[in-house]
N, C-alpha and C positions, 0 to 999 in steps of 0.2 A: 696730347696736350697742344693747345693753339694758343697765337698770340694776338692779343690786340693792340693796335699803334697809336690810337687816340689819345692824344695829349690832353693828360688830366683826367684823364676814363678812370676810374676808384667804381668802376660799377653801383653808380647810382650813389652810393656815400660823399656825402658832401668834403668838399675839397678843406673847408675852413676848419670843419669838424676836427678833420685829420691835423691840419697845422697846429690846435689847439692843442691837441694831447700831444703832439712832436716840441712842444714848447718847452714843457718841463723838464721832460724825458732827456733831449741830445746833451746838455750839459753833465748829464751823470754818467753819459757813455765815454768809456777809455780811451777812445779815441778820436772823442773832439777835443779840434785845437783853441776852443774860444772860450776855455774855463775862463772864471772873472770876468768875460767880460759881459755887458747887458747888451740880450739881444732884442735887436727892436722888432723883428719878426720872421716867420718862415713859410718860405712860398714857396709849392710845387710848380719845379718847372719844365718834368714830364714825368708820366706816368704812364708806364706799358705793363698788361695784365701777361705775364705770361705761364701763369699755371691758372687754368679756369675751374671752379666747382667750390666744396667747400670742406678741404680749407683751398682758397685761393691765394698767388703771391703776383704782387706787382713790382717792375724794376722800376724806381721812383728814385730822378734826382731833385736834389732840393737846396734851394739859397737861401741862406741864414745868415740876414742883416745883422750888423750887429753896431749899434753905436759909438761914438766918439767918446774916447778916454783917454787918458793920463797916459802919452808913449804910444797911444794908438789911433789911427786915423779910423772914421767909419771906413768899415769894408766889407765886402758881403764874401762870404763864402758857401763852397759846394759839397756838398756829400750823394754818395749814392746811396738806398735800403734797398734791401730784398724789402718790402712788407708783405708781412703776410693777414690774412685775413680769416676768423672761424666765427661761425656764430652761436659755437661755446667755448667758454674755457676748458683747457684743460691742463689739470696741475703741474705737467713737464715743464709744462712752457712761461711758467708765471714769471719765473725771473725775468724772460725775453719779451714779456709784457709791455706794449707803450700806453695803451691804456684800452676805454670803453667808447663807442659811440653813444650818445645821449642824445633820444627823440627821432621820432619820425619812423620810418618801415625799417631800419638797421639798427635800430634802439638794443644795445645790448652785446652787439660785435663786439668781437676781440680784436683790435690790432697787436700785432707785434712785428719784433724783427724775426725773421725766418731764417735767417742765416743761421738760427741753433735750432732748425727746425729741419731734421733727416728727412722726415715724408716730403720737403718740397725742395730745399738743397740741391738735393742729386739730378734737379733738374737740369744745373749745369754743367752734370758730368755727361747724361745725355746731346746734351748740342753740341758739347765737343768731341763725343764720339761719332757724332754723326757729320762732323765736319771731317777732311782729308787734309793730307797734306801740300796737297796741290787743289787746293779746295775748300776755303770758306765756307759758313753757313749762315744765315741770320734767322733773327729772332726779331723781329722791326727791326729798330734801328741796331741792334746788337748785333756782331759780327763774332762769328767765332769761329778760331785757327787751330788747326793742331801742329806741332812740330816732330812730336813722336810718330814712327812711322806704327805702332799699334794703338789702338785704342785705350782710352779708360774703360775698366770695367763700371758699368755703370748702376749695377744692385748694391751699391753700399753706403751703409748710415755713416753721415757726417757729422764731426764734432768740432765743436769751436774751442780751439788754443786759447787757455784763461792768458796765457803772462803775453798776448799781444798785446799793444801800445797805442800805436797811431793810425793802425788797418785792422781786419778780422782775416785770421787762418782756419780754414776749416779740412781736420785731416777727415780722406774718407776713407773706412777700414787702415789696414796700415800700408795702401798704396802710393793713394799722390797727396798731397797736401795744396791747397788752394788759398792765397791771397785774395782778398776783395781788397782794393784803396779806396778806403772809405772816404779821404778828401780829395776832391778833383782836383786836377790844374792840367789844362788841355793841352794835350801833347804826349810823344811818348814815355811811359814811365824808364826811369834809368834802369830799374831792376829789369823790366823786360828787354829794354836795349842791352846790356851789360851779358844777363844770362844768354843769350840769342847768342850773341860775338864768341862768350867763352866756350858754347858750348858747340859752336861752329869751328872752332880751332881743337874741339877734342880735349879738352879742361876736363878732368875728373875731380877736378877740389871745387867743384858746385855741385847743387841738388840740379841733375837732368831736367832741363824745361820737358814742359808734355803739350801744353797748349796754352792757348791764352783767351781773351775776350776782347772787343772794344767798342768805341761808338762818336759818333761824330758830337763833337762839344768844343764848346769856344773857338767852333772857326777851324779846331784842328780833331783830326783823329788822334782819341786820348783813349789811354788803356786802364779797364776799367778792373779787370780782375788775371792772375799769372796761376796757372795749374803745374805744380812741378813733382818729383820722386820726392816722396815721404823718407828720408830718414831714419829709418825705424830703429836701428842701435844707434842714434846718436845720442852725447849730450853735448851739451854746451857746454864753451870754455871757461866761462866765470861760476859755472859752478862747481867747475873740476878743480879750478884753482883755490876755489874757499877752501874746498875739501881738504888739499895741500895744507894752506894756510891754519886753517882749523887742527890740523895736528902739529903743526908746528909750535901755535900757542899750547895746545893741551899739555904738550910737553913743558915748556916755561911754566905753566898753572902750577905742573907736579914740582918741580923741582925747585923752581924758585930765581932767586937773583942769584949768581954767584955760583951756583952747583956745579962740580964737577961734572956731572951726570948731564947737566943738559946739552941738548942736541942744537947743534945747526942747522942751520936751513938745507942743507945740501945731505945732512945721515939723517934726516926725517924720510919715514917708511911713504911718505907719499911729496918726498920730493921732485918738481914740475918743471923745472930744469931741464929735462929730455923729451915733454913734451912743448915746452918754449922753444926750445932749437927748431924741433917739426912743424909748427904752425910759421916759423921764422920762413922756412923751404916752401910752404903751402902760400904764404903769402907773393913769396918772390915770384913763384910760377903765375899763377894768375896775372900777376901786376905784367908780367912779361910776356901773355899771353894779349893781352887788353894792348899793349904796346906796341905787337906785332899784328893787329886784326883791328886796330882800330885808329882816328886819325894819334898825331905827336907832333910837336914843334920844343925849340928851346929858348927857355925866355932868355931877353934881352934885358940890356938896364935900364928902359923904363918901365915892363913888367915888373921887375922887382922891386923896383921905389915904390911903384902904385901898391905892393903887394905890404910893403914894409908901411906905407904910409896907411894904411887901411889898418893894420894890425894896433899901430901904434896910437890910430884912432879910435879904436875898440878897449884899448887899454884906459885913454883918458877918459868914455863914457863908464868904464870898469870904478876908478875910482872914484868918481861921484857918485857908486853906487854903494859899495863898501872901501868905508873909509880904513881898513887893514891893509889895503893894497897902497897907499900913500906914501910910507915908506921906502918903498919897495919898488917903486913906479920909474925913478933914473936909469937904476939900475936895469930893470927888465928893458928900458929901451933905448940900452945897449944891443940886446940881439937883435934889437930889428935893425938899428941903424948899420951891424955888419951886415946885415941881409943885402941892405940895398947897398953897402960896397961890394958885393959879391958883384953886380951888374957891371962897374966901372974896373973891376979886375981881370974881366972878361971869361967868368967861369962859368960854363957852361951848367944849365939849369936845366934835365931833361920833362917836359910836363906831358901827362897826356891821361886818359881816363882814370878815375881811381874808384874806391870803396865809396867815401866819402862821410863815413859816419861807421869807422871801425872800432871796434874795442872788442872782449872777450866773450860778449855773449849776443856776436854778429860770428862768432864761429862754432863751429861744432866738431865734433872728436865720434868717428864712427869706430867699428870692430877695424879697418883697415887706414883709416885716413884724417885727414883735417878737411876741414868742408868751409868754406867760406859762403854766407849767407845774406839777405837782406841788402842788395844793390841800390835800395833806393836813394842813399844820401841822406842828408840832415830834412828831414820833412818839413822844417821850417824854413827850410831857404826854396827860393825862390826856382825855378825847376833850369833857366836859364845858367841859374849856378851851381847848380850841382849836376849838369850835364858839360860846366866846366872843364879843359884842362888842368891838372894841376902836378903839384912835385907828387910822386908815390910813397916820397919821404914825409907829404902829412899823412898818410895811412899811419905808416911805421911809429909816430910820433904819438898819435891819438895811439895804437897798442900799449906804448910804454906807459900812456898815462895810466890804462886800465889795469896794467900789470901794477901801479902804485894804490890801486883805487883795490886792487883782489889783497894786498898784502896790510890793507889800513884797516878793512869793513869793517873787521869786529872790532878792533877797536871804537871806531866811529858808534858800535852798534851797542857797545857797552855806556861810551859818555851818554848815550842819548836814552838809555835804560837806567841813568840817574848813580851811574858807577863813577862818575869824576874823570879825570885825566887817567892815562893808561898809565901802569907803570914803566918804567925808565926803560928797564930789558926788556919788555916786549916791543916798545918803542925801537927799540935795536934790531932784534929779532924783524920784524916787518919790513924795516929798511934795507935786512942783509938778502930779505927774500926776495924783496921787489931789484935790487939791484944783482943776484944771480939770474934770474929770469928776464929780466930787461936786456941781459948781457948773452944771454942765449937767443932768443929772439933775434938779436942783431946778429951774432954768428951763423944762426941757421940762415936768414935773409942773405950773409954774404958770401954762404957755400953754392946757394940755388939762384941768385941774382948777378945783377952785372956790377952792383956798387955794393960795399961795406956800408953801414949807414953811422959805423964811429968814425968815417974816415967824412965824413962830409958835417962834422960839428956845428957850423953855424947853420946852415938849415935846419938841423934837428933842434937845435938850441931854440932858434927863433918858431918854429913850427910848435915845439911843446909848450914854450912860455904862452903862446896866442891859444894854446889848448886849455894849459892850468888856468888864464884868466877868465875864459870863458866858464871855466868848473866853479869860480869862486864866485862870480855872479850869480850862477844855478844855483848853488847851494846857499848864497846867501840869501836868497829869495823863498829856495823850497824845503832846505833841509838842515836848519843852522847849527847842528849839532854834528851835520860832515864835512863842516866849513876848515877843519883843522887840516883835512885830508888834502884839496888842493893848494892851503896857504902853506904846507908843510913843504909842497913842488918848489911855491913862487920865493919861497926863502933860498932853496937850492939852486934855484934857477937864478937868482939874483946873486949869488954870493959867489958863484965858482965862472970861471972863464969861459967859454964854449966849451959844452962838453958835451956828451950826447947822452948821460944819465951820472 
């Protein structure tokens, strides 16, 4: 297979042709970040051929104008596509369809995304086998690294992870599992930075990097795709914890209010309490791992005003947005204004790399271990900030909330299936769960870490409050029927002293 580096080569298909049919199509993909808003158009701003014949695929980045609106300034954003190119259809691939060529000697091509396309995929597994560990390779502008000292095997069909979000995963056989970041921002990605550190310090609560990809963009070398160990008994934590959760209520269903016979959260046959302690240890080691392999400093008290003033600023655009949180709005900033007396009390604030976007189903539960996943940070922020220092007590803080978010769903999942308010004792029940597991969590954190995270109450306080109102903006915006799940937090959070759950 060969490449060609010509910017904007589509082999003779016109360049406009292609923008047209990428018009309609990027809005419906999972993982564009510009849903709502109106794009004023899409321009390639290179294109490298590098599987030649037919079917053929080009690595094509692309800027996607997008208009001035309400809270948004115009801005142009980047994506990368595998596209691939046949001049038939064929029925596997319709879903990954972007569309047809119309007119001219190409009249009739298929475009699509190739990334769910095995026959040309595993082109990537190829260059990174053929690249060394002391020894890059490229592909024009694409560079690619290995960090394992064997190869990938390179004969196996690739499939694309339906429940990705904001990138596309593609496992091949049940070896390695490969990242594409589908939105650019030039520079290195944190996931590749983070796993590189952990996995140089001998971390086994991540998936083993294997290799990676990149390419020069915006000035900077930006990483374009991460190859890492597939997983293969894993699941994820929010779905082990429904699981829990789900017998828990089954039991309340049977029995009722009041029953003798019903169970607590802790003699429920899939109580999660012993696996909250473990993820608690799996989180400490990491965080202490990134600690010792990477920079650290401790704030001072003007970091922490600026941190408390930012938060408390976030709060006031919060309640111009749902008017629920109004009430409730003195109160919560209370925690921040302890925050920044933590600075002038002189207590020490240790910050330094984090998750940055943790909760239940950024971890996974293998046959032997917890595995901590998906280093990128909050895809929305800006890359300077979420390559930030920060407390490792916002990690812990974002868990707790997802341990209140695993113990609320079904509920949330029933009002919104037209079942009303939950009843009173399930109501109970969910609260006793999310506070057994939050409370394990925090103990196993302070068997395998250097701090208790109940003994440090107003960072947890203030860190979880600036997390709940953040949840109640989301959900007021996307999902109004889970709105009771965070305002359920900001009640607590406003009504009790510093506490850490």
């Amino acid at each position: 297979m060969t490449e060609s580096t010509r910017p904007h080569d589509l082999r003779g298909i016109p360049v406009d042709a292609v923008c047209g049919q990428l018009l309609p199509w990027l809005p419906r993909q999972r993982w564009f970040a510009g849903k709502g808003r109106t794009i004023r158009g899409v321009r390639v701003v290179s294109a490298v051929e590098v599987v030649r014949g037919d079917p053929a695929m080009f690595h094509v980045v692309l800027a996607v104008e997008h208009e001035e609106a309400a809270g948004h300034p115009a801005a142009v954003d980047h994506y990368q596509l595998l596209l691939g190119v046949r001049r038939w259809r064929i029925d596997r691939l319709d879903y990954a369809t972007i569309g047809r060529v119309r007119g001219g000697t190409h009249d009739g091509t298929v475009l699509y995304d190739a990334a769910h396309d095995s026959e040309l995929s595993r082109w990537l597994l190829e260059r990174f086998a053929d690249a060394a560990v002391d020894r890059p390779t490229a592909a024009g502008p694409l560079v690619f690294h290995r960090y394992a000292d064997r190869p990938p095997r390179t004969r196996l069909a690739g499939l694309v992870v339906g429940a990705e979000q904001s990138n596309t995963s593609i496992v091949f056989g049940d070896d390695v599992i490969m990242k594409l970041f589908r939105r650019l921002t030039p520079g290195v990605n944190p996931d590749l930075e983070l796993c590189l550190a952990l996995a140089d310090a001998g971390s086994r609560r991540i998936p083993q990097p294997v290799a990676w990809f990149e390419s020069e963009f915006g000035g900077e070398t930006t990483t374009l795709g991460l190859l890492q160990e597939y997983l293969r008994t894993g699941t994820d934590g929010w779905e082990l914890a429904k699981t829990s959760v789900r017998d828990l209520y089954a039991d309340q269903d049977l029995h009722g209010i009041g029953s003798a016979d019903a169970l607590r959260a802790h003699e429920v046959g899939g109580d999660f309490a012993g696996e909250s302690f473990r993820l608690g240890v799996a989180t400490a080691e990491v965080h202490a791992d990134l600690a010792r392999t990477l920079p650290t400093e401790t704030a001072g008290e003007e970091q922490l005003a600026a941190l408390a003033e930012q938060m408390s600023r976030r709060l006031d655009s919060a309640t111009e947005v749902v008017a629920d949180l109004a009430p409730f709005a003195d109160r919560l900033r209370d925690a921040y204004r302890d925050l920044a007396r933590l600075g002038r009390e002189d207590h020490p604030v240790p910050l330094q790399r984090i998750h940055g976007d943790f909760h239940l189903g950024q971890v996974m539960r293998t046959a032997t271990r917890w595995v901590l996943i998906d280093f990128e940070g909050e895809p929305a922020q800006p890359l300077v900030e979420r390559r930030a220092l920060h407390s490792p007590l916002r990690d812990v803080a974002a868990m707790l909330r997802s341990f209140d978010y695993a113990a609320r769903h079904l509920l949330a999942e029933r009002r919104a299936g037209g079942a009303g308010s939950p009843a009173p004792h399930l109501v109970r029940r969910a609260e006793e769960w999310a506070m057994r597991n939050r409370d394990a969590f925090c103990a196993g954190y302070a068997k395998a870490g250097a701090v208790d995270p109940r003994a440090e109450p107003v960072l947890l306080r203030a860190f979880e409050t600036d997390k709940a109102v953040y949840e109640v903006v989301y959900e007021s915006g996307n999902r109004p029927t889970w709105l009771p799940v965070p305002m359920s937090a900001i009640r607590r959070l406003a009504d009790r002293a510093p506490q850490p759950h």
